[in-house]
Each structure stands twice: as C-alpha cells, then as structure tokens.
C-alpha positions as CSV (number, residue, x, y, z in Angstrom):
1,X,96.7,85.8,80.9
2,X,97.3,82.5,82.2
3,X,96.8,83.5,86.3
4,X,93.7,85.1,87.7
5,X,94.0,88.9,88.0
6,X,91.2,90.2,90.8
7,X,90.2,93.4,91.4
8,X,88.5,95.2,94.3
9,X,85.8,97.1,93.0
10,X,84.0,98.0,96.8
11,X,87.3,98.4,98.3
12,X,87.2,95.1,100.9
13,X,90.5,93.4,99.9
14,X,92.0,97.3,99.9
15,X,90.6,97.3,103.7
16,X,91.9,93.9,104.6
17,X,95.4,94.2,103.4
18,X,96.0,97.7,104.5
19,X,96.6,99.9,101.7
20,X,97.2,103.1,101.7
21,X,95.1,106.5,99.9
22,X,96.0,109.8,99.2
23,X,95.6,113.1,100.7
24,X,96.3,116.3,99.2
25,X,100.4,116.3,100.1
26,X,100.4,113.6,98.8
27,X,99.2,114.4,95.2
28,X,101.8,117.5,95.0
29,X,104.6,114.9,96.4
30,X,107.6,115.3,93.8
31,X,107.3,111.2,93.5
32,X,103.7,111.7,92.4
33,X,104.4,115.0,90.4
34,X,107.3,112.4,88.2
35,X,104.7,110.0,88.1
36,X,102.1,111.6,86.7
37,X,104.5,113.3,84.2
38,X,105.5,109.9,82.6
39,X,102.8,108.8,82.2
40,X,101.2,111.6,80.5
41,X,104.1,111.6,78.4
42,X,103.4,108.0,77.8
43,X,100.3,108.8,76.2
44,X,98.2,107.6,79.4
45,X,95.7,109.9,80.3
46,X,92.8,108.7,82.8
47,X,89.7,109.2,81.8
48,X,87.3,107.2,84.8
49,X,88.3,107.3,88.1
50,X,85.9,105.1,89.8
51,X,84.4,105.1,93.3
52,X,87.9,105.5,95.2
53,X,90.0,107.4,93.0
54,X,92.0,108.4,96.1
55,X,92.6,104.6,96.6
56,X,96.5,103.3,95.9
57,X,96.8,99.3,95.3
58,X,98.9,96.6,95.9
59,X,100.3,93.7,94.3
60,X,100.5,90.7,95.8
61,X,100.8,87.1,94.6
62,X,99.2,84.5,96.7
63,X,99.8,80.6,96.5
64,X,98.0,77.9,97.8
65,X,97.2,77.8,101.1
66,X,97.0,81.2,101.5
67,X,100.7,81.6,101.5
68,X,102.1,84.9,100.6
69,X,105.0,84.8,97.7
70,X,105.1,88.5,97.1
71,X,103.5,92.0,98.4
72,X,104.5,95.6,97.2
73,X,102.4,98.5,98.6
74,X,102.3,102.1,96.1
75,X,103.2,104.7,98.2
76,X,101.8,107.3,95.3
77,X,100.0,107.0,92.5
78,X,102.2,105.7,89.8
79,X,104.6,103.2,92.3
80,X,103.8,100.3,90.4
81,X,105.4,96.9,91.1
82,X,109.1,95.5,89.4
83,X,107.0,93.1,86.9
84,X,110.0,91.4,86.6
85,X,110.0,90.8,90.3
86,X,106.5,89.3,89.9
87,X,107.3,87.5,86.9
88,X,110.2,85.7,88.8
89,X,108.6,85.1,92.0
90,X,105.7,83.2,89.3
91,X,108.0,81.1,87.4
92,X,109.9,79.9,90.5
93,X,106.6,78.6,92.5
94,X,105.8,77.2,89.0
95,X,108.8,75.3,88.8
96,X,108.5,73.3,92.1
C-alpha cells in the first residue's frame, strides 16, 4: 500500500480517540445480526480474536500537522468505512 496503515494492538489509540465496544445488546442488534450474516456468506469467518475482541475501530486519516481529513466510528461490528470516501478524501490532499 502506498500510505501507512497502524494498528492498535494494547488498545491506547482506541482510548484516545474514543471508540466505542460492545456489550451483549449490542451483538444481537439487527445491524450486527446483517453484519455478521454477510460476511459469513462472504466466506469470512474469524478465526483469532485477539486481546479486545469486544473492541469496534475507527478509521481515520490524519495529515500533517496533526490535522484531521476524515473520522468514521463503527457503531457494530461490521460498520466499516465508505472506502471510496477514504479513497477520495486521499487523492484530494494528494493533489494539493
């Protein structure tokens, strides 16, 4: 890939920008229910869930400076980011 992709294996960055986990309503939510249907239809079946599988992410995208070109918070498990949105937001902060 030609951009940085980080990830937050002891859960800090999850702590600083304030994302959200699940509870138990949560994982029998009809968005999370969909969710997990697709993808198991999709063929994607998770087989490691790591220290905080209860964790959701985020997506942001973060210039220079510290300035903030893009955040998107999953409310479930499975409420991924538009990739076209980040895509876009990338080639227009490439461009200038």
């Amino acid at each position: 890939m030609p951009f940085s992709v980080l990830l937050d294996e002891d859960g800090t960055a999850a702590e600083i920008v304030g994302t959200k986990t699940l509870n138990t309503m949560a994982l029998l939510s009809p968005s999370q229910v969909r969710a997990g249907a697709r993808a198991l239809l999709a063929g994607n079946v998770q087989h490691k869930y790591g220290r905080r599988p209860k964790q959701l992410g985020a997506s942001l995208v973060i210039a220079p400076d510290n300035l903030l070109l893009y955040e998107d918070y999953e409310d479930f498990a499975g409420d991924h980011a538009d990739l076209d949105e980040i895509i876009g937001v990338l080639k227009r902060n490439n461009a200038s």
